[in-house]
C-alpha positions as CSV (number, residue, x, y, z in Angstrom):
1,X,-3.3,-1.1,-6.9
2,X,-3.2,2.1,-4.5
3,X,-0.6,3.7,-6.4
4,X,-2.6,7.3,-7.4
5,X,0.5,8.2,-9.6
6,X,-0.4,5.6,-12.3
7,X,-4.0,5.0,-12.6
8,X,-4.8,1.2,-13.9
9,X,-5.7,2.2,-17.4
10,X,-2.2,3.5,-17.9
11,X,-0.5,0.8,-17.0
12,X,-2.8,-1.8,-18.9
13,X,-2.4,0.6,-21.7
14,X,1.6,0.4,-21.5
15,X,0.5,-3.2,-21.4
16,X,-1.3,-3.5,-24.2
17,X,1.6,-1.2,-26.3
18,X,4.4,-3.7,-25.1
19,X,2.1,-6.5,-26.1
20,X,1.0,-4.8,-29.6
21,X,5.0,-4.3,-30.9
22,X,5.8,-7.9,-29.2
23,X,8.2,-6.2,-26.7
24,X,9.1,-9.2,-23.8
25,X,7.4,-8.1,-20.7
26,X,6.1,-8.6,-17.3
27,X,4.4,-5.9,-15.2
28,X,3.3,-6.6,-11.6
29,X,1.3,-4.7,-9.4
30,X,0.5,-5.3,-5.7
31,X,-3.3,-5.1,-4.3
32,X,-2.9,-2.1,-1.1
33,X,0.5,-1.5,-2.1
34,X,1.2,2.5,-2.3
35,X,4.0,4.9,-4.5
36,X,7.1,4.1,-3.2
37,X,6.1,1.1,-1.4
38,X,10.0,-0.2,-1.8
39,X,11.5,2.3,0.5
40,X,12.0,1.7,3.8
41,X,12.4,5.1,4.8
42,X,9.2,6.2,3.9
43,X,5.4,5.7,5.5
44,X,4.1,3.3,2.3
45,X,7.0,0.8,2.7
46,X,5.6,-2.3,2.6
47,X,7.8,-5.2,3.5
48,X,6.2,-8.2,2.3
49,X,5.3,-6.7,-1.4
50,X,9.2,-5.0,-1.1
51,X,10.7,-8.3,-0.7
52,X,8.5,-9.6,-3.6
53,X,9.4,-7.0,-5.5
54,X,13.0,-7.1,-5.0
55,X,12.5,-11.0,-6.1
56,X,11.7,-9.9,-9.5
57,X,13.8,-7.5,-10.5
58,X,16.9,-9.8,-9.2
59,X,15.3,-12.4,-11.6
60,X,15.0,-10.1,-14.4
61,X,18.8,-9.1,-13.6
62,X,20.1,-12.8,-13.5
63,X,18.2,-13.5,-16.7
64,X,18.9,-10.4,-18.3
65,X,22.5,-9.4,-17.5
66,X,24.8,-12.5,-17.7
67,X,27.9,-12.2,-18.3
């Protein structure tokens, strides 16, 4: 993960939090992938992890939000 706004440990320490108080959960991160890699409007956009990315939260919102 490139991302310098959330260092590794941090986010396998929310990890291991979510994990600890059984709170359903799935955090991804992208190898190369910099902050706001989602926006296409900005240098780090990457389109291939975007388009992942956009996969998964439209899962989560099908699963998540029915009606």
């Amino acid at each position: 993960m490139k991302d310098g706004s959330i260092p590794v440990t941090q986010v396998e320490e929310i990890e291991a939090e979510l994990t600890k108080y059984h709170i359903p959960h799935r955090i991804f991160t992208y190898e190369g992938a910099d902050h706001s890699f989602f926006c296409d409007a900005r240098g780090s956009y990457n389109r291939i992890t975007a388009e992942n990315a956009w996969k998964q939260v439209l899962e989560l919102f099908a699963a998540k939000l029915k009606n």
